[in-house]
C-alpha positions in Angstrom: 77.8 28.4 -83.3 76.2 31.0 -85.2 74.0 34.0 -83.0 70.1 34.5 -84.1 68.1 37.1 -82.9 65.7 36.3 -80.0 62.4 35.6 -81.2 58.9 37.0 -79.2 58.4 33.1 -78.5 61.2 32.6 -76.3 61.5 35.2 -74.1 59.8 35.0 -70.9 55.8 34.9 -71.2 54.7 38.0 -69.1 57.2 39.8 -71.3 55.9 38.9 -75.0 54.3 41.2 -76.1 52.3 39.1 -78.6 50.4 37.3 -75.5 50.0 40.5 -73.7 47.9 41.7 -76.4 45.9 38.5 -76.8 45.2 38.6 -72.9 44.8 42.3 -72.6 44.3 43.9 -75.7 46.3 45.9 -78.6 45.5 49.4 -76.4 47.5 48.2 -73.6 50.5 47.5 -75.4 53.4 50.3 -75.8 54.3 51.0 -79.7 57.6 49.5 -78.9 55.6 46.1 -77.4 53.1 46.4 -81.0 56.2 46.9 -83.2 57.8 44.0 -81.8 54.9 41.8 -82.9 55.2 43.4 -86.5 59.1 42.5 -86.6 58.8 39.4 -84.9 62.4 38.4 -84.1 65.2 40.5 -83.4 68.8 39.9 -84.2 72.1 38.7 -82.3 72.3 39.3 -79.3 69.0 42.1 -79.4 65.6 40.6 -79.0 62.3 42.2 -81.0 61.1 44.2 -78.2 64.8 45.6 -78.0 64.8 46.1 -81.7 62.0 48.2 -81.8 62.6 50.2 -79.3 65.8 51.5 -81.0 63.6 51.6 -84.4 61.3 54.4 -82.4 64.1 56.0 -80.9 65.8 56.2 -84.8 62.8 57.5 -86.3 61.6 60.2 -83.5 60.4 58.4 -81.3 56.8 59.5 -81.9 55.0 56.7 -84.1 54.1 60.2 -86.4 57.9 60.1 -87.3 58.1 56.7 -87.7 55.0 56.7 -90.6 57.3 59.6 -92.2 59.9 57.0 -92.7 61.5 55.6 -96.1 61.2 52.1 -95.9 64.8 51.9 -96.5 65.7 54.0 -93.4 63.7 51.7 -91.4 65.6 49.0 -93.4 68.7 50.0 -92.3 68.1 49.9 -88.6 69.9 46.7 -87.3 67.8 43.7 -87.1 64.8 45.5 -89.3 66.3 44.8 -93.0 63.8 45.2 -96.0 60.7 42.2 -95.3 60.4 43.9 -91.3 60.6 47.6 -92.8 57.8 46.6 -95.1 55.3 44.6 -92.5 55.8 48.3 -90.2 55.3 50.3 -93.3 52.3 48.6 -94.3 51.1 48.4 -91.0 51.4 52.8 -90.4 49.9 53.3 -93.6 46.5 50.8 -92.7 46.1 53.0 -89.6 46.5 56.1 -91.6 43.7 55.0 -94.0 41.4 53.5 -91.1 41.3 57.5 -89.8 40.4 58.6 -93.1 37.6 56.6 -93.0 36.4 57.3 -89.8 36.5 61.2 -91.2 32.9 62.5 -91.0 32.9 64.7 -94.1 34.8 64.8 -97.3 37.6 67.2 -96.9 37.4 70.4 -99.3 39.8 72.6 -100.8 39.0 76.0 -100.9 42.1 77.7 -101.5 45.6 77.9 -101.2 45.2 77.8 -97.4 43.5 74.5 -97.0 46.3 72.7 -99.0 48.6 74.3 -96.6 46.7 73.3 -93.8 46.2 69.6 -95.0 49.9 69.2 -96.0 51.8 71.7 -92.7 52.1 69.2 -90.1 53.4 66.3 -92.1 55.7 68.0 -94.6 57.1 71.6 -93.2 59.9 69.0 -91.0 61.0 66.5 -93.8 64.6 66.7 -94.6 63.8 65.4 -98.1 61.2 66.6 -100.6 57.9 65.1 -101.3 55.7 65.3 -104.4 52.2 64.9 -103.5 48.6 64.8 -105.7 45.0 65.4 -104.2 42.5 64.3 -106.7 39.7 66.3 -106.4 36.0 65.7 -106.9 33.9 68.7 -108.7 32.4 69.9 -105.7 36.5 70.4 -104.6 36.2 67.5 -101.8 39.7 65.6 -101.4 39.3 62.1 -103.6 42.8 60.8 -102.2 45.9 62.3 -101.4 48.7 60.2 -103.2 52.9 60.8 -102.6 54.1 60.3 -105.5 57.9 60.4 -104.9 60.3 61.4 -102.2 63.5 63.0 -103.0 65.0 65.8 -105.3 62.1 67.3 -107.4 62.8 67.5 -111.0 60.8 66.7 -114.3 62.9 63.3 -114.9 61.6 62.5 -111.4 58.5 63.8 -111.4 56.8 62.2 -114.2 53.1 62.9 -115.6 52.2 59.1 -115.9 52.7 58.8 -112.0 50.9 62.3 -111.2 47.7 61.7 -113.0 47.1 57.7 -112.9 46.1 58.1 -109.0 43.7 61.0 -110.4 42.5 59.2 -113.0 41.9 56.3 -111.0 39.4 58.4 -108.7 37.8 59.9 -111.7 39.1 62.9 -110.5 37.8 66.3 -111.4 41.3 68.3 -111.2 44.4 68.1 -109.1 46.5 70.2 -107.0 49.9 69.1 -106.8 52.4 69.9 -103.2 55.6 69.4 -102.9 57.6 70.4 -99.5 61.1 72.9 -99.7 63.2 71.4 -96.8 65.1 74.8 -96.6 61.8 76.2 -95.2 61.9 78.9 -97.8 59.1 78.2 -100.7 59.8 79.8 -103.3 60.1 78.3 -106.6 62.7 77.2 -108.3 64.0 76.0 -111.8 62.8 72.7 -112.0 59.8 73.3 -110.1 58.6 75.8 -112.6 59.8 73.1 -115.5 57.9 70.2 -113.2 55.0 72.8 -113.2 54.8 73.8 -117.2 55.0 70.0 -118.2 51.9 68.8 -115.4 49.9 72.0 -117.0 50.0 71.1 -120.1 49.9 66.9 -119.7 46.8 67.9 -117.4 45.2 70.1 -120.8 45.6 67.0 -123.1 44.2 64.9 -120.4 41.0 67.1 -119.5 42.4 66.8 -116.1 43.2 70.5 -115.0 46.2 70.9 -112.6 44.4 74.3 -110.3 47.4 74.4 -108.5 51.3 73.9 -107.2 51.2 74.7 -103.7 54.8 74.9 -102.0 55.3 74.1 -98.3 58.0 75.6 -96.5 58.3 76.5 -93.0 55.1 78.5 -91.4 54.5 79.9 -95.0 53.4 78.4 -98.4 53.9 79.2 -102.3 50.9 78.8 -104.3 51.5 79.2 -108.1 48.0 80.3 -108.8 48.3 83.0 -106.3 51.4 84.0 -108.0 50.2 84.3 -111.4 52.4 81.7 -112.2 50.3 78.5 -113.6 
């Protein structure tokens, strides 16, 4: 007989988590107990709950490091695979955009300092590289901040189609683009002068002005205006 993973539905009552929250409420649920709802079933011989528990433990086990998760390393967690990596994925990044909402102001960027400060605690850890955009309104105020890839930064990667549509989208004003060194050391290299050159001058022929490249590294930051080198 083949094994199945346990579903939520046939373990014991006081232990699914799915009815907990329906008698008690999402806030009294652990994140293991809410990620087990997302996932739904676990796999041979692990039930859901179980499942997520060793998908927290995987990824940090604070839910912060889960959201800075691939999709395909929460894939490749057993019993997750790519339709239960998605419904968690989708399900971090809701929360993420229901705090943005709830910010009280319009987040501006001043200087190379606030787009260290906005970017520091979610990129100065990553062991791979991310390429960000924040569109930016005329007054400076943050639009949207958009990642638009993860992985080795160079201009066959990082390509101007992908930086600007978000911007474009927003009816931005001008971008800053960010990208993280997982070394910890920021300064510049090669491709991330090339990356910078071609987004300068896509950004001229679009009327969309690229103020900045700032470069996250660990405590410190690179900003390509500051260096004279846009």
């Amino acid at each position: 007989m083949r094994a199945v993973g346990l579903r939520i539905s046939e373990t014991r009552e006081g232990d699914r988590p799915r009815e907990r929250l329906l008698s008690l409420g999402a806030g009294a649920l652990t994140a293991a107990e809410l990620l087990a709802i997302l996932l739904g079933t676990g796999r041979a011989g692990a039930s859901a709950p179980e499942v997520a528990a060793a998908l927290l433990a995987r990824a940090g086990p604070a839910l912060a490091h889960l959201a800075r998760r691939a999709p395909a390393e929460l894939a490749a967690v057993p019993g997750v695979g790519r339709a239960k990596a998605a419904r968690v994925a989708a399900a971090l990044e809701l929360g993420r955009r229901v705090v943005e909402e709830a910010r009280p102001a319009r987040a501006r960027i001043r200087s190379p300092a606030d787009v260290y400060r906005w970017f520091a605690a979610r990129l100065s850890d990553l062991a791979a590289e991310e390429f960000h955009v924040l569109a930016l309104d005329s007054q400076s105020g943050v639009l949207r901040d958009v990642l638009v890839t993860r992985g080795i930064l160079n201009s066959s990667l990082v390509h101007p189609r992908e930086v600007f549509r978000g911007a474009i989208a927003e009816a931005a004003a001008g971008i800053v683009v960010v990208h993280n060194h997982p070394s910890g050391d920021p300064t510049p290299s090669a491709d991330d002068r090339a990356v910078t050159r071609q987004l300068v001058e896509a950004g001229k022929v679009l009327d969309l002005p690229v103020y900045d490249h700032v470069i996250v590294g660990t405590g410190r930051y690179l900003s390509f205006a500051e260096a004279g080198l846009l």
